[in-house]
Structures are given as C-alpha cells and as structure tokens.
C-alpha positions as CSV (number, residue, x, y, z in Angstrom):
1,X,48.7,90.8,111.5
2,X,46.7,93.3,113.1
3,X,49.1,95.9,115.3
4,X,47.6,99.2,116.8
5,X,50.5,101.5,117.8
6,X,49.7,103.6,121.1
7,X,51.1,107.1,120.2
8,X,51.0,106.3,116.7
9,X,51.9,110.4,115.8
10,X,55.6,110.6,117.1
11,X,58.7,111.0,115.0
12,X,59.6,106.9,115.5
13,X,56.1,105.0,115.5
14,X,54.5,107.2,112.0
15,X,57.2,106.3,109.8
16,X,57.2,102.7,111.7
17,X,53.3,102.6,111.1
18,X,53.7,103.7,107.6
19,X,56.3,101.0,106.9
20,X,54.3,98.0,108.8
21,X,51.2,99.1,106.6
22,X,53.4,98.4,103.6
23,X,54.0,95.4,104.6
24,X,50.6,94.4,104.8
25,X,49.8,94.5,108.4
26,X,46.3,96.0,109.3
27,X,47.6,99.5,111.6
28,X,46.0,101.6,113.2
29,X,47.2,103.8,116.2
30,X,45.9,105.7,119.3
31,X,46.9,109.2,119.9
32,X,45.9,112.7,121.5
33,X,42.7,114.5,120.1
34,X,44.9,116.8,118.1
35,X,47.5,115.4,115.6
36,X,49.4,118.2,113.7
37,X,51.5,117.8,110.2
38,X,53.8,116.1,108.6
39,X,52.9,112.9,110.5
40,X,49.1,113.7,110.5
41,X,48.7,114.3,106.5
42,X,51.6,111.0,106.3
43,X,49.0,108.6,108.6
44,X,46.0,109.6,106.5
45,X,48.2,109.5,102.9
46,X,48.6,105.9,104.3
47,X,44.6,105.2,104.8
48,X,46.4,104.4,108.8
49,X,43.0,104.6,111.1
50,X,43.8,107.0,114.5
51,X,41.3,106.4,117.3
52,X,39.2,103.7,115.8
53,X,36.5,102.0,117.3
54,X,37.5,99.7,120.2
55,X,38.8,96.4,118.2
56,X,41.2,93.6,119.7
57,X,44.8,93.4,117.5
58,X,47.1,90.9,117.8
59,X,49.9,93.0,119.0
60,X,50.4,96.7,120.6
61,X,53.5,98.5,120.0
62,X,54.0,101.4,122.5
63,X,55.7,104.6,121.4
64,X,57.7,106.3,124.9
65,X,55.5,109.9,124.0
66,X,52.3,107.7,125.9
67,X,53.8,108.7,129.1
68,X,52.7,112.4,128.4
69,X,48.8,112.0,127.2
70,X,46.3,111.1,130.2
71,X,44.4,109.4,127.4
72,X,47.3,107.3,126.1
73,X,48.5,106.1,130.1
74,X,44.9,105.1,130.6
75,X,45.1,102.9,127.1
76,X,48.2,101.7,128.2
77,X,47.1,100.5,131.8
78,X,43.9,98.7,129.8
79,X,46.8,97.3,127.8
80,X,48.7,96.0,130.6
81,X,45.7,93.6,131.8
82,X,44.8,92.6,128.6
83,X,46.1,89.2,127.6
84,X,47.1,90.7,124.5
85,X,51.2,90.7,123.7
86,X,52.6,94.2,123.7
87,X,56.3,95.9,123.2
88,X,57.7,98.6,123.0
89,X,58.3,100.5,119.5
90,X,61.9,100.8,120.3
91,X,62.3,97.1,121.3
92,X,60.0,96.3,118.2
93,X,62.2,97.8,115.8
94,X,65.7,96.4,117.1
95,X,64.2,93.0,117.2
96,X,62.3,92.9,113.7
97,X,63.9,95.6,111.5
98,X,67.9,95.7,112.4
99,X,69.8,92.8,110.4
100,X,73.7,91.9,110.4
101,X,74.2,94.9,107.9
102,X,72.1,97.7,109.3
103,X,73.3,101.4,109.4
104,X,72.0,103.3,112.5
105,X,72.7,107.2,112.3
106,X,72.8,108.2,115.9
107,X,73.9,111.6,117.6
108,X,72.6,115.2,118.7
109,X,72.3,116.7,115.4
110,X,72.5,115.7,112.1
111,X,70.9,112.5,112.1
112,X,68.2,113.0,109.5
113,X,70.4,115.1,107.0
114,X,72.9,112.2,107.3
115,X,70.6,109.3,106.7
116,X,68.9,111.5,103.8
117,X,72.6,111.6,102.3
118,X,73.4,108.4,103.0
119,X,70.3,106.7,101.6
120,X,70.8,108.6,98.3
121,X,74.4,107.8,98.1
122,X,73.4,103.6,97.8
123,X,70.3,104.4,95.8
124,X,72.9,106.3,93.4
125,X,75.6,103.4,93.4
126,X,72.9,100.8,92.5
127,X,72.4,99.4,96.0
128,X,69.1,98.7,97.1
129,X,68.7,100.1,100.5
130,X,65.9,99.6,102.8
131,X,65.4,102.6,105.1
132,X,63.7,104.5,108.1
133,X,63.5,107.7,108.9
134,X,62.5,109.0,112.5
135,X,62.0,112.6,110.7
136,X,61.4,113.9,107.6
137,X,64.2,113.8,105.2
C-alpha cells in the first residue's frame, strides 16, 4: 500500500512511519522545511522520502502536529477534497496496531523509560514482543 503521513516528523507518526515501511508499505511523509534529529537521521536511516514530488497514495494518515505548519493545513485542506481515504495517526494505530493483548504505557512521565523496561523484560523472558515507541528509548 502506498500511505504518505502528513507530519511525518513527530514523536507518534516517525516511529509509526518507520514500522509501516517494515512492513512493506511504500511511506513517505509531508512535513515543515526543517526536520531536526532523532526523527530526521531515523526517516532517512529508513530510505522514508519527506516532501516528494506530488504522487497520489492510497491512504493519508494525519499526525495532530499539522494543525501548527501553514504548509501542512493547506496539504491537509487539499486532502480533504480529494477522494482519497484519510485518518488520523491516532485512530490509525488503535484500529490496525492494538490487539486483545496490547500493553499501552500512558501517563505524564515515565512513559518511555517504562515501555523501554518493559519491552526488555519479555525480550529477556523469551517472549516475543512487538513494540512502539512514541520516543526514543
């Protein structure tokens, strides 16, 4: 599937990018002009395109940090009259990635070192985890 992810750079939609590209989706992403590390030097690790030329995906996943770039609301509004199907990465993720036996790691603070812990604690007890991180561990 082809998906381009409209604020590709945030802390939710990289490592979602980064994990739909393993998958075998085509990705590529929309952001600002300026796209600053970890996430940057992640997306490119990953081969993920940012700002490609003008193509038409089969589905747009729209990361909430559009509402603060002019260039990403204007995307977005082209978006909307487009026939093409569109959700948001938040909606995307609790409908394709949560199962019956998902973990979420929710709070203030914490979350990542948590998750990090967690993660290596089923790794280390011969599980075989799938995971996420909105951060870096």
């Amino acid at each position: 599937m082809k998906i381009h992810i409209l604020g590709i750079s945030g802390s939710m939609t990289a490592p979602l990018a980064i994990s739909l590209k393993k998958q075998g989706h085509h990705v590529t992403g929309s952001e600002q002009t300026k796209i600053y590390p970890p996430f940057s030097t992640q997306l490119t690790q990953a081969k993920i395109p940012i700002n490609p030329p003008p193509y038409t995906p089969d589905l747009y996943i729209v990361g909430s940090s559009y509402k603060n770039q002019e260039k990403l609301i204007t995307e977005f509004k082209t978006i909307k009259k487009s026939n093409i199907p569109y959700i948001s990465a938040t909606k995307y993720i609790a409908k394709n990635l949560i199962k019956k036996n998902s973990i979420l790691i929710a709070g203030s603070y914490g979350k990542s070192s948590i998750s990090a812990m967690l993660v290596f604690i089923l790794k280390n007890t011969k599980h075989k985890p799938s995971y996420m991180f909105a951060a870096q561990p």
